[in-house]
C-alpha positions in Angstrom: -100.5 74.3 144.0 -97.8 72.8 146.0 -94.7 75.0 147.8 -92.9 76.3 145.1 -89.6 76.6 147.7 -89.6 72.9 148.4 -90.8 71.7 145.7 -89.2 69.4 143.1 -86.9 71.3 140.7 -87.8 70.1 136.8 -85.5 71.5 134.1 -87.5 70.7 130.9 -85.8 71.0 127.3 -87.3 70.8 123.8 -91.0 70.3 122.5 -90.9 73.6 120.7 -90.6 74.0 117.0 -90.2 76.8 114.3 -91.9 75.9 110.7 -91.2 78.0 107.2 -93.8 77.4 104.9 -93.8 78.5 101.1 -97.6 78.7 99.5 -97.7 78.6 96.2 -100.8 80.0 93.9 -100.5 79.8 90.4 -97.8 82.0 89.5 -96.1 83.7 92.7 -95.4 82.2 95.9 -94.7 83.7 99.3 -92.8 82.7 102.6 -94.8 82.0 105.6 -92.9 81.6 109.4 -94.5 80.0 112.1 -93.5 79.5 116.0 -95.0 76.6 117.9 -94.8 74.7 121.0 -95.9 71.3 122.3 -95.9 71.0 125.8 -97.8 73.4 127.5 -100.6 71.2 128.4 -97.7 68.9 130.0 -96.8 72.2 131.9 -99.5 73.2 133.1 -100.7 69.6 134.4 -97.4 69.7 136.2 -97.3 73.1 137.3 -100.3 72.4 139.1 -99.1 69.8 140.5 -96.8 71.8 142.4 -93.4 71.2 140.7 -90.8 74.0 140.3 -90.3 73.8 136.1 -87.9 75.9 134.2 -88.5 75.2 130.7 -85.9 75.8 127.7 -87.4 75.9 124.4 -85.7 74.5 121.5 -83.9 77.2 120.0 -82.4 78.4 123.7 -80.3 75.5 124.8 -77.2 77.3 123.1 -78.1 80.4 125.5 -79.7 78.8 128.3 -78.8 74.9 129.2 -76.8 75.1 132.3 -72.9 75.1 131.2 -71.2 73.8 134.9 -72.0 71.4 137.3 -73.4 74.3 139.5 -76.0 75.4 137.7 -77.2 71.9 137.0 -77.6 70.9 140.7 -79.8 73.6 141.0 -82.1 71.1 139.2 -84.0 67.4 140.9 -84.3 66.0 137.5 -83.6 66.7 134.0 -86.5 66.0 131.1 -85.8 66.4 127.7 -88.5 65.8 124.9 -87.9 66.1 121.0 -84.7 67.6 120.5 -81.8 66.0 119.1 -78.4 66.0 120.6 -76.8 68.3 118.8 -78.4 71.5 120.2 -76.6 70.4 123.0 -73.5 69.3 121.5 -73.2 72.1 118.7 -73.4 75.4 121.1 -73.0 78.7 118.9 -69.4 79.0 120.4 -68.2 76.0 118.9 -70.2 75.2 116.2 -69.4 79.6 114.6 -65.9 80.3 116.2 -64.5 77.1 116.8 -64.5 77.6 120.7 -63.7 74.3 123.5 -67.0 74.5 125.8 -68.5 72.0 128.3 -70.2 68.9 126.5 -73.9 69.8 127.8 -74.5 65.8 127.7 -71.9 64.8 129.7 -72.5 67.3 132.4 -76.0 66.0 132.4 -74.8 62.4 132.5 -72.5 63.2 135.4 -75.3 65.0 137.0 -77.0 61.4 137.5 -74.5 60.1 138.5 -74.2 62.7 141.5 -77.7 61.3 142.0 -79.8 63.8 139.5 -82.4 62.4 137.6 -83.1 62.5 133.7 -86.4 61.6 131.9 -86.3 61.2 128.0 -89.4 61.2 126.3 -90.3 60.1 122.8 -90.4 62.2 119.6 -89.3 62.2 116.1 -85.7 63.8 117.8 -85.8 61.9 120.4 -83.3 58.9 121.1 -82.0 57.9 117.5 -84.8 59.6 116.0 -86.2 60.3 112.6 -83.6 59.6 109.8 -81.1 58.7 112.9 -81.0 62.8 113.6 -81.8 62.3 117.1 -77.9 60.4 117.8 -77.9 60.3 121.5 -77.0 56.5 121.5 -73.5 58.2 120.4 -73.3 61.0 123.3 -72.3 60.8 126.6 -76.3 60.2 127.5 -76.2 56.6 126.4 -75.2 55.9 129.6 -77.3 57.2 132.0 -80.8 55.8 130.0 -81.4 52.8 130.6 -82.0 51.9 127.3 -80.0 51.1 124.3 -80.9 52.9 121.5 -81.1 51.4 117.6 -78.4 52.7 115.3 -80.9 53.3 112.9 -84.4 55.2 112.2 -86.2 53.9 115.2 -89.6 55.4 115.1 -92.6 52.8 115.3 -95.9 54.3 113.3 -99.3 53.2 114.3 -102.0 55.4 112.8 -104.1 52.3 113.8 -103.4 53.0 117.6 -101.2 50.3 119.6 -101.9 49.4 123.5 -100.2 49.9 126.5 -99.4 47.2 128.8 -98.6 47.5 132.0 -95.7 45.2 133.3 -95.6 46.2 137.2 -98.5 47.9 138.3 -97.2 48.1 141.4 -94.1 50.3 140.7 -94.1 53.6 142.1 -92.9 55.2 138.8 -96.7 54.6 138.0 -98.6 56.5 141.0 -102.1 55.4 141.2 -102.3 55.2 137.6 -104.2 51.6 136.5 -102.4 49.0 134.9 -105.3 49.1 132.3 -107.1 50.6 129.9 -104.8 53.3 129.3 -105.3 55.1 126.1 -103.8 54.3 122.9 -100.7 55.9 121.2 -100.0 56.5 117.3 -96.4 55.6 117.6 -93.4 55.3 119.7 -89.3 55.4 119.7 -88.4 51.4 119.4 -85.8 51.1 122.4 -84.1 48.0 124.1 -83.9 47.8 127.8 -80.8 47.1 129.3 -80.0 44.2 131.8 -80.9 44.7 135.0 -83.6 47.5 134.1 -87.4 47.2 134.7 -89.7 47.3 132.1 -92.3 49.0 133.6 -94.8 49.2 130.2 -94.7 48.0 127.1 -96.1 48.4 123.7 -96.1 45.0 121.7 -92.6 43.5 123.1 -90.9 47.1 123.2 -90.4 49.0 126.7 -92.8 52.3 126.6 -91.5 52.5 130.2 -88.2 51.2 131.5 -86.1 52.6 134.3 -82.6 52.4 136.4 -80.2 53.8 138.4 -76.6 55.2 137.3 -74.6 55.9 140.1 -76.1 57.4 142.5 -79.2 58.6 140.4 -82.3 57.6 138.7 -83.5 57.8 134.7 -86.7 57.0 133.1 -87.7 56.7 129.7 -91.2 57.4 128.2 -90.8 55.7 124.5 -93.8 57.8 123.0 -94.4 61.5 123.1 -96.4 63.5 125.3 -97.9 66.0 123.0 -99.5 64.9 119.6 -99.3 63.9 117.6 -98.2 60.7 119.1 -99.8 60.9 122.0 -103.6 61.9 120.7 -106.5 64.1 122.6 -107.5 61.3 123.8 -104.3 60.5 126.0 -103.8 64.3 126.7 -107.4 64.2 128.0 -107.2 61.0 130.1 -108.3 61.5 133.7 -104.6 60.1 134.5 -101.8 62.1 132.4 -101.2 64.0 135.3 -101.1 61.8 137.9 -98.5 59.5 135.6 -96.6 62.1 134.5 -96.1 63.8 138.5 -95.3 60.2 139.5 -92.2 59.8 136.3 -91.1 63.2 137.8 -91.4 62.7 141.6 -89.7 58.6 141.1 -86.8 59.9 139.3 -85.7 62.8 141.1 -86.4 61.0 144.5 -82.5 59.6 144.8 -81.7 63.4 145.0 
């Protein structure tokens, strides 16, 4: 495990989820409650890689996501992974006593362009999202991706599987990961690059990877998830996640 005092400073948000279940037999029914998280293989791959991660589930960003510029330059890059923008937008001090607080987006947005770095990756809240929940194409993080983001429902479904197709093998976004015969993904956020980006993968003719700069930092998107059920066991178990995943992290905080 790398230096933990020099190492690179990861501030990931999201991939956690709490379900309420009703069962119903015959006559009577009763409530079942149910806490569950996605990411911890992503974690641990990363954490042995030797990068410094503070994670913030889903449910603490009201409590927990930095609230001043400060506390968010404690950080090399910012990842967030299937969670909508209002947790950030809709802290508990607005949203139940009407209360003026720092808009959590744009603090990140101006945090890369101090030259922080941001990763989004795909989900059913990520980008537009599911139903168009997801909404960041209407916060202040539209800018800093490096994608534009559909207006609309933008999840792509492939139960079949759809290929990845590697557009620069030689960035350094990628690592040593190859350039083929990645594994398959069941679906992905449909995103459009914007000029002067590079496409660094793509499924069909979308980006799966696209990056820039903004100001004087970096951002990278990931357009499909990296948990299922997107991404299946088959992606999770690939000799390569970590490698790919340490060189996203390590490309897009290098400005800082």
């Amino acid at each position: 495990m790398g230096n933990k005092q020099t190492a690179t400073k990861v501030l990931f948000v999201g991939e956690s989820w709490i379900k309420h279940t009703i069962h119903m037999k015959g006559f009577d029914q009763f409530n079942n409650t149910q806490y569950e998280e996605g990411a911890g293989h992503f974690l641990s791959c990363m954490d042995e890689a030797g990068f410094d991660i503070t994670y913030i589930r889903a449910h603490e960003v009201s409590l927990r996501f930095p609230r001043t510029a400060e506390e968010m330059d404690q950080f090399d890059v910012v990842v967030i992974s299937d969670i909508g923008s209002n947790s950030f937008l809709l802290v508990d001090e607005t949203f139940f006593e009407s209360k003026k607080m720092p808009n959590r987006l744009e603090l990140v947005s101006d945090f890369v362009k101090r030259g922080g770095g941001l990763v989004m990756v795909g989900g059913y809240l990520s980008f537009t999202g599911i139903d168009a929940k997801g909404r960041y194409g209407m916060s202040p993080l539209a800018a800093p991706l490096p994608v534009t983001l559909l207006d609309h429902d933008d999840r792509i479904e492939k139960p079949e599987g759809a290929c990845v197709t590697v557009c620069e093998p030689g960035h350094p976004v990628l690592g040593d990961t190859p350039s083929a015969d990645w594994p398959q993904v069941l679906g992905y956020n449909k995103l459009i690059a914007k000029p002067g980006v590079t496409v660094v993968a793509k499924v069909d003719d979308d980006p799966m990877i696209a990056v820039g700069e903004f100001g004087k930092g970096r951002s990278a998107v990931f357009a499909s998830d990296l948990a299922p059920h997107w991404a299946p066991p088959e992606f999770l178990s690939w000799p390569h996640y970590a490698g790919l995943w340490s060189a996203i992290l390590s490309w897009t905080a290098g400005a800082r």
